[in-house]
N, CA, C and O of each residue as an XYZ file, in Angstrom:
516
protein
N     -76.504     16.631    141.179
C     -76.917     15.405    141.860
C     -78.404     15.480    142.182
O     -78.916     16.577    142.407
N     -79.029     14.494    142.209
C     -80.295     14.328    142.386
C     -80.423     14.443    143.841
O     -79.595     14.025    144.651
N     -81.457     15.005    144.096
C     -81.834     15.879    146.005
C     -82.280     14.436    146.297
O     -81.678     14.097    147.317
N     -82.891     13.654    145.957
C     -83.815     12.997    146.549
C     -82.813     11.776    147.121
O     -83.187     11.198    148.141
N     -81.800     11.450    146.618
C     -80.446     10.687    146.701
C     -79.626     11.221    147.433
O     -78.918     10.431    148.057
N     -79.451     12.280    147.595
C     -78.356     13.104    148.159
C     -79.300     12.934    149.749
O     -78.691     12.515    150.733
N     -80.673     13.268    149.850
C     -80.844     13.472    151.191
C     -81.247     12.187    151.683
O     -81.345     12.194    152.910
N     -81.535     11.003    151.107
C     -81.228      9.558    151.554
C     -80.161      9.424    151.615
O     -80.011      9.011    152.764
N     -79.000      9.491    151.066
C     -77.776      9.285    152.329
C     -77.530     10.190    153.286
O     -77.341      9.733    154.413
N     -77.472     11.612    153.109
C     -77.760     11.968    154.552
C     -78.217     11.611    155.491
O     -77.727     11.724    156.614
N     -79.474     11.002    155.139
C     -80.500     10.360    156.316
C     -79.642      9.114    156.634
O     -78.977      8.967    157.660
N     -79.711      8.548    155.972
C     -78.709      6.992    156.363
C     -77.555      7.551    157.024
O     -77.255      6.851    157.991
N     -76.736      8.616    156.861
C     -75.524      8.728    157.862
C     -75.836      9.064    159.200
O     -75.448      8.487    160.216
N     -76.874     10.458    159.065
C     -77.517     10.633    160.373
C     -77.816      9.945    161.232
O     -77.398     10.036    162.386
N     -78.882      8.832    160.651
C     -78.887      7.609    161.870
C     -77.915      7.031    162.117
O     -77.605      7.082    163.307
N     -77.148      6.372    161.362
C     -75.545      5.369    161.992
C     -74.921      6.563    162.677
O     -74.558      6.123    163.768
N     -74.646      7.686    162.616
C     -74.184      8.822    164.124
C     -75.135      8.571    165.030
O     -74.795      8.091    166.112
N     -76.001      8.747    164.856
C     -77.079      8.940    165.932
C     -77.193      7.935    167.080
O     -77.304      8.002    168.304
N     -77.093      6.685    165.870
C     -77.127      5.244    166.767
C     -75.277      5.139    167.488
O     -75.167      4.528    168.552
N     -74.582      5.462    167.147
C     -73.603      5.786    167.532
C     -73.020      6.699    168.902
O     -72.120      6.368    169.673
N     -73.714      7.740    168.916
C     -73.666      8.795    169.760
C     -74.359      8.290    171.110
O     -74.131      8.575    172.286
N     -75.352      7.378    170.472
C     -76.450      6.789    171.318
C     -75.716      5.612    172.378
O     -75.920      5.680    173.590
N     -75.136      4.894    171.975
C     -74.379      3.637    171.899
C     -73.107      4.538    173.340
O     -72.970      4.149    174.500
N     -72.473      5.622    172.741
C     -71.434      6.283    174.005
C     -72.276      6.810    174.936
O     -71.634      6.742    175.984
N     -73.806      7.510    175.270
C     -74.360      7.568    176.370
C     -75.022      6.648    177.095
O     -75.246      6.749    178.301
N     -75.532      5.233    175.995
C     -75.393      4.385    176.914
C     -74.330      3.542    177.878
O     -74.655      2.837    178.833
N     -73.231      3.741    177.484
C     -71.845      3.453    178.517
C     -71.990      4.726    179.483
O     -71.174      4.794    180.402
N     -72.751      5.529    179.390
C     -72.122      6.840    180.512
C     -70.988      7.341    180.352
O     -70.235      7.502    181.312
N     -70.582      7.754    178.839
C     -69.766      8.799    178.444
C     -70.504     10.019    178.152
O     -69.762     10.916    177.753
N     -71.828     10.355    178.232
C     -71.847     11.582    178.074
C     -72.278     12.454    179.382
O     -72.272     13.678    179.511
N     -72.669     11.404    180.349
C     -73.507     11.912    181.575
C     -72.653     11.851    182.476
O     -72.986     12.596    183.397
N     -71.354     11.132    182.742
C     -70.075     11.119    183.734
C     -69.152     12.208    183.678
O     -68.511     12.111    182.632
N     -68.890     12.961    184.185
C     -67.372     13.848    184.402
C     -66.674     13.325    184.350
O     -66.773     12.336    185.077
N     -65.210     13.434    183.426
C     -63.884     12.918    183.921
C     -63.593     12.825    184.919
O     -62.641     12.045    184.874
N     -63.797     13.174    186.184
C     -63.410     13.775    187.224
C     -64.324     12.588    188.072
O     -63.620     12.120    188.967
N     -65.418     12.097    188.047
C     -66.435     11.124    188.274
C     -65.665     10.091    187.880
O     -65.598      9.169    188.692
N     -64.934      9.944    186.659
C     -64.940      8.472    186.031
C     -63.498      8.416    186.771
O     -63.313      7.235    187.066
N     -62.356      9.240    187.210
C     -61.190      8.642    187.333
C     -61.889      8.308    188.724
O     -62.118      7.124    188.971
N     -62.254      9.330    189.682
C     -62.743      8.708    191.105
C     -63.204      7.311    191.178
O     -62.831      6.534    192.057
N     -63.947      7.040    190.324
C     -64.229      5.603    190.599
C     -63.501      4.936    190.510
O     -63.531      3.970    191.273
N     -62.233      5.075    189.361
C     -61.188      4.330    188.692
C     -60.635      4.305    189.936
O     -60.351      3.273    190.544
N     -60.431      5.720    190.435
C     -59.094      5.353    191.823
C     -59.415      4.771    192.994
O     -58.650      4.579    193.940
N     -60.991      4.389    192.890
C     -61.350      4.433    194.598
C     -61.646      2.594    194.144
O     -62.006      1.813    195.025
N     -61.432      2.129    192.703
C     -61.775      0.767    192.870
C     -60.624     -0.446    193.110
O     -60.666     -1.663    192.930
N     -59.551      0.493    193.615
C     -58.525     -0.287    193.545
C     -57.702     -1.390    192.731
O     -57.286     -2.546    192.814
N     -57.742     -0.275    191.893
C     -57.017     -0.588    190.017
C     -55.792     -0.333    190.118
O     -55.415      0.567    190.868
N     -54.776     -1.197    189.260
C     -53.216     -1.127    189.627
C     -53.170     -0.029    188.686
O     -54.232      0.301    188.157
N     -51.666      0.843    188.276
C     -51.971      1.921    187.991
C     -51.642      1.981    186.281
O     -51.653      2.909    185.472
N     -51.339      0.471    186.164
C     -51.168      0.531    184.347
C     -52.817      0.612    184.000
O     -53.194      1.374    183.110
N     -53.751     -0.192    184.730
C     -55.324     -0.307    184.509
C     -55.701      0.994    184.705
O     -56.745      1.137    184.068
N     -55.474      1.787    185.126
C     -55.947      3.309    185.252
C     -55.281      4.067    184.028
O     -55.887      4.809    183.254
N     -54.134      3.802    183.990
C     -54.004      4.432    182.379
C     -54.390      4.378    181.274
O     -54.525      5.372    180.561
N     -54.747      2.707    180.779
C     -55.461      2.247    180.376
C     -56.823      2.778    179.807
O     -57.244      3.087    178.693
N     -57.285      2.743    180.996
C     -59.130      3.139    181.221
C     -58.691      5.039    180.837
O     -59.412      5.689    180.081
N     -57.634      5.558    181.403
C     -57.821      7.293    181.194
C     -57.823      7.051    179.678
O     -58.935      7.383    179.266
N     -56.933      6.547    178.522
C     -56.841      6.623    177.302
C     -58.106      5.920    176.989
O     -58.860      6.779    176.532
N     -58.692      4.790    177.014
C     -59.608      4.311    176.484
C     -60.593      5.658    176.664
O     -61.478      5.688    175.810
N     -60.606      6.608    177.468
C     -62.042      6.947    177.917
C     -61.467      8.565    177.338
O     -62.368      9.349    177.039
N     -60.202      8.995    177.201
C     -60.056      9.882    175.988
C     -60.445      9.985    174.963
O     -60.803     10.948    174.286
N     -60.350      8.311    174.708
C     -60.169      7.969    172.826
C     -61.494      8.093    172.416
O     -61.841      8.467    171.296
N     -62.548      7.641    173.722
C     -63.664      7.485    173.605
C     -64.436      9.232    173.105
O     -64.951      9.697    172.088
N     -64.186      9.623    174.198
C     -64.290     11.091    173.979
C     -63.813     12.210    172.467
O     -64.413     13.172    171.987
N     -62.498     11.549    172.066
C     -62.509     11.913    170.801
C     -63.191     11.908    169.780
O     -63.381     12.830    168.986
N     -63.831     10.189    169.767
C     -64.738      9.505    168.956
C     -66.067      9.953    169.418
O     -66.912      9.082    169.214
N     -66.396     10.705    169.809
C     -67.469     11.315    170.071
C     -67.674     12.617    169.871
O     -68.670     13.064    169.302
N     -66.510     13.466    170.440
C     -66.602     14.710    169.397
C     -66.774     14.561    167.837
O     -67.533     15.134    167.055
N     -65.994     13.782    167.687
C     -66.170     13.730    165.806
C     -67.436     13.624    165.340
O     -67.889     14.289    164.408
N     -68.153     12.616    166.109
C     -69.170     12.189    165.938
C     -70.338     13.345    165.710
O     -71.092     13.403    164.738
N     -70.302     14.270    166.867
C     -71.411     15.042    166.491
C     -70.609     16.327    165.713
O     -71.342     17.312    165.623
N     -69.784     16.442    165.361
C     -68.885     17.801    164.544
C     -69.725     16.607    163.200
O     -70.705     17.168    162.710
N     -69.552     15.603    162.789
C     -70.154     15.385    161.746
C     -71.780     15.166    161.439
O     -72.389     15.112    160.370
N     -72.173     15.075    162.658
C     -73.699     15.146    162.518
C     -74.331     16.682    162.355
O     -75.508     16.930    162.095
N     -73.280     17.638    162.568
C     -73.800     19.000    162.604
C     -73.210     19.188    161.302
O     -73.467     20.185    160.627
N     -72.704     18.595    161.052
C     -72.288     19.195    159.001
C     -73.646     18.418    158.522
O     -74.580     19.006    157.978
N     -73.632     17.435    158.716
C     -75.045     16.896    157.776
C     -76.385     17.467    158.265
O     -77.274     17.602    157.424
N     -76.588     17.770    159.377
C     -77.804     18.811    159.312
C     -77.897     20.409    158.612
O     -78.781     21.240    158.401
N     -76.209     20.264    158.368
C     -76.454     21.986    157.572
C     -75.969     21.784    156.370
O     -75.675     22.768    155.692
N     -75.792     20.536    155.883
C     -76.254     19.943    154.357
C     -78.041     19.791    153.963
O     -78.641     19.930    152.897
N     -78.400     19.529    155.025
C     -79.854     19.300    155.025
C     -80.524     20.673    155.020
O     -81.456     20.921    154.255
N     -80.066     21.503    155.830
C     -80.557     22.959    155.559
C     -80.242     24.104    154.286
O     -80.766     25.127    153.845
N     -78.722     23.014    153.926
C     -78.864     23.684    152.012
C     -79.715     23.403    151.309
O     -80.253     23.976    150.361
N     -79.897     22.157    151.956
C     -80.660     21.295    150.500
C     -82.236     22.427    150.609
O     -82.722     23.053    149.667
N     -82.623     22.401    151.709
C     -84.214     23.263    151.803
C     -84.213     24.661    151.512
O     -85.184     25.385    151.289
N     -83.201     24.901    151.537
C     -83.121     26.337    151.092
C     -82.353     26.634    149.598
O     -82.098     27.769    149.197
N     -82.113     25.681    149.036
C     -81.967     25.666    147.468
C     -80.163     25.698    147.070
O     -79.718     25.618    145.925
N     -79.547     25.799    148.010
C     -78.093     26.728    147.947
C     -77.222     24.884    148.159
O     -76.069     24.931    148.586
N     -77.506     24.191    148.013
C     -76.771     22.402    148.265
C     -76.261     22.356    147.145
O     -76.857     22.709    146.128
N     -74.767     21.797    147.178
C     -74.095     21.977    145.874
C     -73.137     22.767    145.634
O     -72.133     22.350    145.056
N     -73.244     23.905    145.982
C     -72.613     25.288    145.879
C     -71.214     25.628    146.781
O     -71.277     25.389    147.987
N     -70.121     26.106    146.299
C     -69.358     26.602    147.569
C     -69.637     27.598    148.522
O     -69.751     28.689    147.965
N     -69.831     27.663    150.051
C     -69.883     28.413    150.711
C     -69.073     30.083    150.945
O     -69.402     31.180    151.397
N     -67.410     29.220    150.101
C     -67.034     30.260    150.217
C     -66.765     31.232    148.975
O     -66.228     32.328    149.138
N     -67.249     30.672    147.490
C     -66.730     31.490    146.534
C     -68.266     31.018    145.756
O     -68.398     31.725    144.757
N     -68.930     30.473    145.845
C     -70.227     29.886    145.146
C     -70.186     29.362    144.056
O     -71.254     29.422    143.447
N     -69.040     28.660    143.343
C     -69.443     27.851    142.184
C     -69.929     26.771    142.452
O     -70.068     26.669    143.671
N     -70.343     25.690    141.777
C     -70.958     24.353    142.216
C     -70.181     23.232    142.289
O     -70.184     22.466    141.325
N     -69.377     22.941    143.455
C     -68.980     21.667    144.238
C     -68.773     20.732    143.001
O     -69.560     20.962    142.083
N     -68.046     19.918    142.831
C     -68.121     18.916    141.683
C     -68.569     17.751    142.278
O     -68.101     17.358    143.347
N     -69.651     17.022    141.523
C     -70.305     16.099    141.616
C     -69.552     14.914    141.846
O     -70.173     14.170    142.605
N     -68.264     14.365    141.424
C     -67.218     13.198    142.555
C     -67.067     13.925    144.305
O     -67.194     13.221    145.307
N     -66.769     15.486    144.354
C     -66.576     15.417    145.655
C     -68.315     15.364    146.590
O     -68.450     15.164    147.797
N     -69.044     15.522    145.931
C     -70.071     15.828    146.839
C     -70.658     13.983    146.776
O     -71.175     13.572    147.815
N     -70.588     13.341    146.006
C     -70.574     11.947    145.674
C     -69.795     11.345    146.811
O     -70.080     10.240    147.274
N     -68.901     12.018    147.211
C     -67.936     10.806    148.418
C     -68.561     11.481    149.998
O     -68.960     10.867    150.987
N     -68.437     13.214    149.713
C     -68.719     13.791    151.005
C     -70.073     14.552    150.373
O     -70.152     15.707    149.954
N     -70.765     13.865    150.419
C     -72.361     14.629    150.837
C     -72.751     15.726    151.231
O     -73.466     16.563    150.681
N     -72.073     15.702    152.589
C     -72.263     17.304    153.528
C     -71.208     18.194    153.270
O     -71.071     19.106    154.085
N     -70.148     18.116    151.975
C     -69.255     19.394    152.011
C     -69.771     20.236    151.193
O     -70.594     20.209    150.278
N     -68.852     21.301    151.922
C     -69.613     22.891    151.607
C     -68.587     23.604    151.156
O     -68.746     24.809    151.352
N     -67.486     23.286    150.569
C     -66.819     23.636    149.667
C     -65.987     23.037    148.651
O     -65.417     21.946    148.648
N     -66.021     23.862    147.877
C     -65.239     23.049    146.896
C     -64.001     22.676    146.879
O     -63.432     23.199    147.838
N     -63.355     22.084    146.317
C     -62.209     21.677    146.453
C     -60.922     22.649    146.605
O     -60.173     22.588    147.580
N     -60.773     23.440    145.662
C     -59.734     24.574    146.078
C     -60.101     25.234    147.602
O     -59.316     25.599    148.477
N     -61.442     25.249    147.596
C     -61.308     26.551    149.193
C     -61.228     25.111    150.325
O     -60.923     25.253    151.509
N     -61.455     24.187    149.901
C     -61.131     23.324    150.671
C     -59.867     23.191    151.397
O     -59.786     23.317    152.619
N     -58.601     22.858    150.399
C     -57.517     23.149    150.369
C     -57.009     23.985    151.247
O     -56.336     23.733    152.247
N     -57.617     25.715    150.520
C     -57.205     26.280    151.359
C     -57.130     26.413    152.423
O     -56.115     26.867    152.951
N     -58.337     26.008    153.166
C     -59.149     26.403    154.605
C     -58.313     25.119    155.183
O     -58.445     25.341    156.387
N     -57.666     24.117    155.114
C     -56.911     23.236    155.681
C     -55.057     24.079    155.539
O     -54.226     24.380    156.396
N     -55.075     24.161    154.475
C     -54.059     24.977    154.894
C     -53.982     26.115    155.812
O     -53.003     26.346    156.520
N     -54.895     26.713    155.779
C     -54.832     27.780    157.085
C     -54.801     27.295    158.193
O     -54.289     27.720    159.229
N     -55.590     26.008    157.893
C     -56.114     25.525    159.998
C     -54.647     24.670    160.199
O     -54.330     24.468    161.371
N     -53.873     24.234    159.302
C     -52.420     23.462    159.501
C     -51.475     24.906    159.743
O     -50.951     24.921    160.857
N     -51.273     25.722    159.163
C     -50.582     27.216    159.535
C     -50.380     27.586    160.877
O     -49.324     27.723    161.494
N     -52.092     27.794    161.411
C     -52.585     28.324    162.450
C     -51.987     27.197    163.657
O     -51.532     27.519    164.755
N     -52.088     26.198    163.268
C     -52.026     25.261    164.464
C     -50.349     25.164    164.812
O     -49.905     25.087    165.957
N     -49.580     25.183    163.656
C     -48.386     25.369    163.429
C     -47.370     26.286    164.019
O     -46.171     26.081    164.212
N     -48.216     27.514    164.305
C     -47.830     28.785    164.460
C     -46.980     28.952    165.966
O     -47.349     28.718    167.117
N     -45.846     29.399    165.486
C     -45.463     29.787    167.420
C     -45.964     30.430    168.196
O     -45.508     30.488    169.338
């Protein structure tokens, strides 16, 4: 794949996270404590389906925000393959990524079999008694 393409969409994803990430600290999801946000919830005299409500909305929110930067930190260490010559490549066995998967996911760092695998382990692991 051509670098110069590959790191214009990086850049283009980076910002839509960025503006994104940006977008949940301006609500005061990143600067509030849970612990801050239910207090207010409880002290504003909210019936208690509206407090459940607001706890899941402000979970979901929180989910959508972890993701958010777990994927902005893969595309900065797509960006640090690319400068150091190694973009393309599997991390974990080093052949070169096939050009449909790096075409859909940009920032992956492995190829498709260790891909596989490494989801199968993390489904195992999570699985595990």
């Amino acid at each position: 794949m051509d670098e110069s393409v590959v790191r214009g969409q990086l850049d283009v994803e980076r910002v839509r996270l960025e503006e994104l990430r940006d977008q949940f600290a301006a609500e005061g999801l990143t600067s509030e404590t849970e612990g801050e946000s239910f207090d207010a919830l409880t002290t504003s005299g909210q019936h208690p389906a509206d407090l459940g409500t607001e706890t899941f909305e402000r979970e979901r929110d929180h989910s959508i925000l972890e993701q958010v930067e777990g994927e902005l930190v893969a595309i900065e260490r797509a960006l640090t393959r690319l400068e150091k010559g190694t973009y393309g490549h599997c991390e974990a066995c080093g052949v070169p990524i096939e050009d449909g998967r790096l075409e859909a996911r940009p920032e992956a760092r492995l190829c498709m079999a260790d891909q596989r695998a490494a989801e199968e382990e993390s489904h195992r692991l999570a699985t595990r008694p």
